[in-house]
C-alpha positions as semicolon CSV with decimal commas, in nm:
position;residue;x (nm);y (nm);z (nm)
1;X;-17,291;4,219;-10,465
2;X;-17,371;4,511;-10,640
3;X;-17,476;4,495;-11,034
4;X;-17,320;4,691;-11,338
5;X;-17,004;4,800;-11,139
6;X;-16,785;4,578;-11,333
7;X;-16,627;4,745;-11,636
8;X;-16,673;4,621;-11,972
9;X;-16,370;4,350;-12,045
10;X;-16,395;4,248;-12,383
11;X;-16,114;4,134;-12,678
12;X;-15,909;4,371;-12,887
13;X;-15,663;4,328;-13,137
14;X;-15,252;4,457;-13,025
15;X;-15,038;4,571;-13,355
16;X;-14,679;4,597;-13,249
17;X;-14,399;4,833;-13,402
18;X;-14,310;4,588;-13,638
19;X;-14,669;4,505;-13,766
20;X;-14,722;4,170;-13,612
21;X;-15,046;4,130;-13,373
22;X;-15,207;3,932;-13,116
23;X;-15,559;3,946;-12,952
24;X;-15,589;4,009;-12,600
25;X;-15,880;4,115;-12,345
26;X;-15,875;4,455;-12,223
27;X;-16,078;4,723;-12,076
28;X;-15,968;4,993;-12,338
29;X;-16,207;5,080;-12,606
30;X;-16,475;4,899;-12,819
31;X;-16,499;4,491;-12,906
32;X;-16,285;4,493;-13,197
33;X;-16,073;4,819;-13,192
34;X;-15,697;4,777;-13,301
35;X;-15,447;4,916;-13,062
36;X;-15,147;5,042;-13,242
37;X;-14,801;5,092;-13,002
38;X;-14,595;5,378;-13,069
39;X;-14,348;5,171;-12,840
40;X;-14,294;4,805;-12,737
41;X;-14,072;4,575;-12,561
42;X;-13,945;4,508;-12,946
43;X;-13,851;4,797;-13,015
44;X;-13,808;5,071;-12,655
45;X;-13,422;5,050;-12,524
46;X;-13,552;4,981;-12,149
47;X;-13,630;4,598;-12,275
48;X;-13,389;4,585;-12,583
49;X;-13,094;4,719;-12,363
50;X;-13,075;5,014;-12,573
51;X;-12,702;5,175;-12,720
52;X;-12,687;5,364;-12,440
53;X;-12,314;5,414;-12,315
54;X;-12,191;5,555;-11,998
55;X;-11,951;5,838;-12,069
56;X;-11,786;6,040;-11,768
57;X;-11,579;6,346;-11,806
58;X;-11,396;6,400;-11,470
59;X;-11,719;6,368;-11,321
60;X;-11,858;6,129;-11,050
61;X;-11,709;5,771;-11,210
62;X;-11,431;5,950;-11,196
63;X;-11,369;6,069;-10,894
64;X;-11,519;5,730;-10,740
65;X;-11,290;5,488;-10,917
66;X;-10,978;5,742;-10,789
67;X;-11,090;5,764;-10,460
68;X;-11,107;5,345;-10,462
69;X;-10,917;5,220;-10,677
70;X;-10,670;5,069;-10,431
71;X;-10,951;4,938;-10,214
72;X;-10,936;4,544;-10,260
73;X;-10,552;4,559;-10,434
74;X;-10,305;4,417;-10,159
């Protein structure tokens, strides 16, 4: 096996959005750096579920639920 390939995996300190931490190891920086997230599955709408809401002006929805919305009605 070949020596020194392996990077250097060492602990670092996480801070979330909301200021609470937790200590994980990593590849990224120095022993001891703090990683502060801009985002984090607190706080970013693709974990949270976000506000997001579907709106359709005559557009696709609209023509699909026309186009079936006899389908399954006997």
């Amino acid at each position: 096996m070949k020596t020194d390939i392996h990077p250097d995996y060492h602990q670092i300190t996480v801070k979330m959005t909301d200021g609470s931490e937790f200590t994980t190891r990593t590849t990224w920086g120095k022993p001891g750096d703090t990683l502060h997230l801009d985002i984090d599955p607190k706080s970013h709408p693709a974990w949270t579920g976000g506000q997001q809401h579907l709106l359709d002006r005559g557009g696709r929805l609209s023509r699909f639920q026309k186009k079936f919305e006899g389908f399954l009605k006997k």
